[in-house]
C-alpha positions in Angstrom: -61.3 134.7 6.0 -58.0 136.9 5.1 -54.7 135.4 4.1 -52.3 137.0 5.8 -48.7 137.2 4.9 -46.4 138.3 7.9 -42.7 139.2 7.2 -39.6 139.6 10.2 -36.4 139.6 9.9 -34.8 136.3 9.7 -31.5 136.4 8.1 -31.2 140.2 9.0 -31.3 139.1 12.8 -33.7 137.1 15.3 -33.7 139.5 18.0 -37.8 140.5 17.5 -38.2 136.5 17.8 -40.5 136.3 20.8 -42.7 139.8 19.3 -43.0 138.0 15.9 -44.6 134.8 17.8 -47.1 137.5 19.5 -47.9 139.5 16.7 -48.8 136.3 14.3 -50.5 135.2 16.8 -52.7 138.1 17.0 -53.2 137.8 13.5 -54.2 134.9 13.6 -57.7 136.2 15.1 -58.1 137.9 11.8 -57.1 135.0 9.3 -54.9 132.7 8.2 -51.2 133.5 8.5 -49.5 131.8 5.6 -46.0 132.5 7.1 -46.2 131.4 10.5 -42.7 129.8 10.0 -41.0 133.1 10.8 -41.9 132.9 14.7 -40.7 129.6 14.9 -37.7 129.8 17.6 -35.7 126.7 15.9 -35.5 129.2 12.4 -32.0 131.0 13.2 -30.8 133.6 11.4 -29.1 130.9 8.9 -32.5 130.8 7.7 -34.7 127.1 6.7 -32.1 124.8 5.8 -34.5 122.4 4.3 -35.1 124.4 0.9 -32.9 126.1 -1.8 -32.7 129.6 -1.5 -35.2 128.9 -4.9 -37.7 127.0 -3.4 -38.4 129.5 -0.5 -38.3 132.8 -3.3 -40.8 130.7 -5.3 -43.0 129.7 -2.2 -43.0 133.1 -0.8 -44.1 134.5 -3.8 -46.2 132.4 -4.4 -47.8 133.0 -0.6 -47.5 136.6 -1.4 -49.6 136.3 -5.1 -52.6 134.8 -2.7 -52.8 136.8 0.6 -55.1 139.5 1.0 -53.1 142.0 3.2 -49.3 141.6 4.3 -48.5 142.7 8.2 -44.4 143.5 8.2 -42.6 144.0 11.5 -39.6 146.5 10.3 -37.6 148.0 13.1 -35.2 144.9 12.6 -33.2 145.9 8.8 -34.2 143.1 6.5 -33.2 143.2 2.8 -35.9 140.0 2.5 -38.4 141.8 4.6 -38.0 145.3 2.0 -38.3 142.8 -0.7 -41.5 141.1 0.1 -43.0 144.7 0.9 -41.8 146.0 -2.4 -43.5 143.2 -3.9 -46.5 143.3 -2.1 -47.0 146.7 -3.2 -46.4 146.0 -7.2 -49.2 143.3 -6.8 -51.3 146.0 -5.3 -52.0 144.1 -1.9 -52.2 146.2 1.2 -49.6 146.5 3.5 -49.1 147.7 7.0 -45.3 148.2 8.7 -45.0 148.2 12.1 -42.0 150.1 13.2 -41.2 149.8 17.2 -39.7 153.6 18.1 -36.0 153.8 18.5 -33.8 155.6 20.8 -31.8 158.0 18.0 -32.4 155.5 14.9 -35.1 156.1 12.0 -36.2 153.9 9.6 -35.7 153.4 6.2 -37.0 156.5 4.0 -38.0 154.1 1.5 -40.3 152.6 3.6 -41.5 156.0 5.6 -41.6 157.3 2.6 -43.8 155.1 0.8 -47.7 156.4 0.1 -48.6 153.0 -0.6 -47.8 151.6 2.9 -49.3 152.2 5.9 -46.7 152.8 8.5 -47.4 152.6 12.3 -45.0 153.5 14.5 -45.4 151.8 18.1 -44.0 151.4 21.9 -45.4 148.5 23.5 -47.4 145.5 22.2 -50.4 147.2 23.7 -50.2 149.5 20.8 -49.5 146.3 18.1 -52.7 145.1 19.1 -54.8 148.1 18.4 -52.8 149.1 15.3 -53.3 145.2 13.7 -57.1 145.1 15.0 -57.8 148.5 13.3 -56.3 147.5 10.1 -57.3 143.6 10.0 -60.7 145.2 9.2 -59.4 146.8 5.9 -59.0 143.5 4.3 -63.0 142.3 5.0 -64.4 145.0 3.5 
Protein backbone atom coordinates (compact mmCIF):
# COMPACT_ATOMS: atom_id res chain seq x y z
CA UNK A 1 0.00 0.00 0.00
CA UNK A 2 1.56 3.68 -0.91
CA UNK A 3 2.07 6.28 1.69
CA UNK A 4 0.97 9.17 0.40
CA UNK A 5 1.86 12.67 1.46
CA UNK A 6 -0.60 15.41 0.24
CA UNK A 7 0.32 19.12 0.63
CA UNK A 8 -2.47 22.43 0.33
CA UNK A 9 -2.16 25.48 1.30
CA UNK A 10 -2.82 26.16 4.82
CA UNK A 11 -1.29 29.27 6.07
CA UNK A 12 -1.06 30.57 2.42
CA UNK A 13 -5.00 30.52 2.36
CA UNK A 14 -7.98 27.89 2.81
CA UNK A 15 -9.86 28.78 -0.17
CA UNK A 16 -9.13 25.13 -2.06
CA UNK A 17 -10.56 23.66 1.43
CA UNK A 18 -13.54 21.69 0.12
CA UNK A 19 -11.14 20.29 -3.26
CA UNK A 20 -8.37 19.25 -0.78
CA UNK A 21 -11.12 17.09 1.20
CA UNK A 22 -11.98 15.55 -2.40
CA UNK A 23 -8.68 15.06 -3.68
CA UNK A 24 -7.35 13.17 -0.36
CA UNK A 25 -10.12 11.44 -0.53
CA UNK A 26 -9.43 10.06 -3.84
CA UNK A 27 -6.22 9.24 -2.76
CA UNK A 28 -7.17 7.51 -0.36
CA UNK A 29 -8.24 4.60 -2.99
CA UNK A 30 -4.59 4.36 -3.66
CA UNK A 31 -3.04 4.39 -0.03
CA UNK A 32 -2.63 5.78 2.99
CA UNK A 33 -2.67 9.60 3.21
CA UNK A 34 -0.36 10.56 5.98
CA UNK A 35 -1.57 14.21 5.87
CA UNK A 36 -5.15 14.02 5.97
CA UNK A 37 -5.05 16.86 8.50
CA UNK A 38 -4.91 19.47 5.76
CA UNK A 39 -8.68 18.91 4.58
CA UNK A 40 -9.86 19.20 7.92
CA UNK A 41 -12.32 22.34 7.77
CA UNK A 42 -11.56 23.29 11.70
CA UNK A 43 -7.52 23.85 10.39
CA UNK A 44 -7.76 27.82 9.51
CA UNK A 45 -5.27 29.50 7.94
CA UNK A 46 -3.56 30.20 11.57
CA UNK A 47 -2.49 26.74 11.06
CA UNK A 48 -2.67 23.61 14.14
CA UNK A 49 -2.41 25.42 17.18
CA UNK A 50 -1.74 22.29 19.17
CA UNK A 51 2.07 21.98 18.14
CA UNK A 52 5.22 24.35 17.91
CA UNK A 53 5.96 25.45 14.67
CA UNK A 54 8.98 22.59 15.59
CA UNK A 55 6.99 19.79 16.16
CA UNK A 56 4.90 20.07 12.90
CA UNK A 57 8.54 20.74 10.66
CA UNK A 58 9.88 17.66 12.42
CA UNK A 59 6.53 15.53 11.89
CA UNK A 60 6.20 16.55 8.39
CA UNK A 61 9.49 15.61 7.66
CA UNK A 62 9.44 12.95 9.08
CA UNK A 63 5.96 11.88 7.05
CA UNK A 64 7.79 13.08 4.04
CA UNK A 65 11.14 10.65 4.82
CA UNK A 66 8.46 7.63 4.70
CA UNK A 67 5.85 8.23 1.89
CA UNK A 68 6.26 6.76 -1.36
CA UNK A 69 4.85 9.55 -3.68
CA UNK A 70 3.73 13.19 -2.60
CA UNK A 71 0.34 14.57 -4.44
CA UNK A 72 0.63 18.68 -4.09
CA UNK A 73 -2.37 20.88 -4.96
CA UNK A 74 -0.50 24.32 -6.06
CA UNK A 75 -2.77 26.86 -7.73
CA UNK A 76 -3.15 28.31 -4.01
CA UNK A 77 0.74 30.11 -3.32
CA UNK A 78 2.17 28.30 -0.39
CA UNK A 79 5.74 28.95 0.77
CA UNK A 80 5.12 25.40 3.12
CA UNK A 81 3.62 23.68 0.15
CA UNK A 82 7.04 24.77 -2.22
CA UNK A 83 8.98 23.64 0.69
CA UNK A 84 7.71 20.17 1.22
CA UNK A 85 7.91 19.74 -2.78
CA UNK A 86 11.52 20.97 -2.75
CA UNK A 87 12.12 18.44 -0.24
CA UNK A 88 10.42 15.78 -1.62
CA UNK A 89 12.44 16.05 -4.61
CA UNK A 90 16.02 16.06 -2.66
CA UNK A 91 14.84 12.72 -1.03
CA UNK A 92 14.16 11.51 -4.57
CA UNK A 93 10.39 10.73 -3.93
CA UNK A 94 7.97 11.35 -6.73
CA UNK A 95 5.95 14.11 -6.92
CA UNK A 96 2.91 15.17 -8.86
CA UNK A 97 1.48 19.13 -8.74
CA UNK A 98 -1.81 19.74 -9.66
CA UNK A 99 -2.32 23.17 -10.84
CA UNK A 100 -6.20 24.23 -11.49
CA UNK A 101 -5.88 26.73 -14.76
CA UNK A 102 -6.22 30.36 -14.10
CA UNK A 103 -7.85 33.20 -15.71
CA UNK A 104 -4.49 35.48 -16.64
CA UNK A 105 -2.26 33.97 -13.67
CA UNK A 106 0.66 31.33 -14.17
CA UNK A 107 2.31 29.43 -11.70
CA UNK A 108 5.45 29.49 -10.26
CA UNK A 109 8.40 28.90 -12.84
CA UNK A 110 10.11 27.09 -10.15
CA UNK A 111 7.71 24.63 -10.03
CA UNK A 112 6.68 24.58 -14.05
CA UNK A 113 9.94 24.53 -14.50
CA UNK A 114 11.02 21.70 -12.49
CA UNK A 115 12.10 18.19 -14.64
CA UNK A 116 11.73 16.44 -11.51
CA UNK A 117 7.96 17.11 -10.96
CA UNK A 118 5.25 16.08 -12.84
CA UNK A 119 2.98 18.97 -13.38
CA UNK A 120 -0.74 18.62 -14.35
CA UNK A 121 -2.52 21.28 -15.17
CA UNK A 122 -6.52 20.79 -14.77
CA UNK A 123 -10.20 22.37 -15.02
CA UNK A 124 -12.62 20.38 -13.18
CA UNK A 125 -12.27 17.56 -10.58
CA UNK A 126 -13.19 15.25 -13.36
CA UNK A 127 -9.76 15.80 -14.68
CA UNK A 128 -8.08 15.41 -10.78
CA UNK A 129 -9.48 12.11 -10.84
CA UNK A 130 -7.90 10.86 -14.01
CA UNK A 131 -4.65 12.71 -13.54
CA UNK A 132 -4.24 11.07 -9.65
CA UNK A 133 -5.54 7.53 -10.91
CA UNK A 134 -2.98 7.57 -13.81
CA UNK A 135 -0.16 8.54 -11.55
CA UNK A 136 -1.17 6.54 -8.21
CA UNK A 137 -0.05 3.56 -10.40
CA UNK A 138 3.60 4.93 -10.67
CA UNK A 139 4.19 4.38 -7.05
CA UNK A 140 3.19 0.29 -7.22
CA UNK A 141 5.34 -0.56 -9.70
Amino acid sequence: MNKIYFAGSIRGGRSDLELYRKIIGRLQLHGEVLTEHVGNSNLTPLGETGMTDREIYDRDMAWLSSCDLIVAEVSVPSLGVGFEIASAIRMKKKALCLYRVHDGRRLSAMIAGCPDVVLREYTDYNDVVRIIDDFAGIGQQ
